[in-house]
C-alpha positions in Angstrom: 80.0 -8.5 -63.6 80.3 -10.8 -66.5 83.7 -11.9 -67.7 84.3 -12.2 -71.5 87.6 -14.5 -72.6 89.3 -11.4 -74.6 89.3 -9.8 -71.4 90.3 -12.4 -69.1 93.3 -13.7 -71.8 94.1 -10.0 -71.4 94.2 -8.7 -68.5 96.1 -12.2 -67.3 99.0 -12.1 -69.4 99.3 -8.1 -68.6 100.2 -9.5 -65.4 97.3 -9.5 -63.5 95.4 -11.9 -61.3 91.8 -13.4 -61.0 90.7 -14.2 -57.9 88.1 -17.2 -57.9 85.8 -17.9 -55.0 83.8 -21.2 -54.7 81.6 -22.7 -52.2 85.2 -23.9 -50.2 87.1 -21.3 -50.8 88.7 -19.1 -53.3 92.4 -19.3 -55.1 94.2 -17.0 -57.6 95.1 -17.3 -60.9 97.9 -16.0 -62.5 100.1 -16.2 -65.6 103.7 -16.2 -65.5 104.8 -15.7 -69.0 108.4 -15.1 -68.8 108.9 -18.0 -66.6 111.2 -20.4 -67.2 109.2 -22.4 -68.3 106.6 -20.0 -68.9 103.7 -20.9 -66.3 99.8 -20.6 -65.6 98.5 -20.8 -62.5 95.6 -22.5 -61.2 93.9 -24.2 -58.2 97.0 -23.9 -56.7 98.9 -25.8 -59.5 101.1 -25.0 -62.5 100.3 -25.7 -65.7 102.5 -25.4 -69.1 101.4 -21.7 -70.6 100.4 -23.8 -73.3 96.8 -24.5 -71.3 95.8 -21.0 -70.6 93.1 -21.7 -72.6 91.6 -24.7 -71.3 92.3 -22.6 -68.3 89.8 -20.1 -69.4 87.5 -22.8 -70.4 87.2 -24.5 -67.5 86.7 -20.4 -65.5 84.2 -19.5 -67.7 82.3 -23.1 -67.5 82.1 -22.8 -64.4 80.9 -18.8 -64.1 78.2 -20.1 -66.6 77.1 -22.9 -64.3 76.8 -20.6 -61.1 79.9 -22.5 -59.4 82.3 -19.9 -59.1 82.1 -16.2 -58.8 85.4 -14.2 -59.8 87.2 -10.7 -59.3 90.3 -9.1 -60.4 92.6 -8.4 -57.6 96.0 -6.5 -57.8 99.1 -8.7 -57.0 100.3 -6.8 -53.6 99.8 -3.5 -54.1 101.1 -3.3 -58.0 99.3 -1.2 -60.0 99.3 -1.6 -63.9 103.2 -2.4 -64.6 104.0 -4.3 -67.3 103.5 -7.8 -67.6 107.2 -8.7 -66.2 107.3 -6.1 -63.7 104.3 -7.5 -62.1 106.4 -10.8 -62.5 109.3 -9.7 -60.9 108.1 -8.1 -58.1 105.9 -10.9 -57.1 109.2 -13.4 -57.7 111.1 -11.2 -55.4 108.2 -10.9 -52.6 108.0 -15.1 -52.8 112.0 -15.0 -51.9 111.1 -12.8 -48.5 108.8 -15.3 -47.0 
């Protein structure tokens, strides 16, 4: 499945997340737009929503150079809400654990 970055800029700020598999392990990413400050997430880390580009960079890079492989996955169970619905509902599932 080849990723184009129209559709992973997309399909990340509707609120869904990319899950990214490498030789040690895999990690989601995620954007948080209406996060205060707005957020992108990454290896585990947040970065200023400003760098969701460089994000996508470095994602595609590496699916070009065979170091990653990459699928969509829903965020528990939500299924195509809006961008801050998806948002919400994963704030208020972080605040139960």
């Amino acid at each position: 499945m080849g990723f184009e970055r129209e559709e992973l800029k997309g399909r990340l700020l509707a609120g869904e997340s990319l899950e990214v598999c490498t030789g040690a392990g895999s990690y989601e990413v995620w954007v948080e737009p209406h996060a205060n400050p707005p957020a992108v997430f990454y290896e585990g880390c947040a970065f200023p929503y400003g760098e969701l580009e460089r994000v996508i960079d470095t994602i595609l890079s590496a699916l070009d150079q065979g170091d990653v492989t990459c699928r969509w996955v829903e965020p528990a169970g939500i299924h195509k809400m809006a961008c801050e619905q998806a948002y919400r509902a994963r704030a208020a599932e972080n605040t139960k654990q």
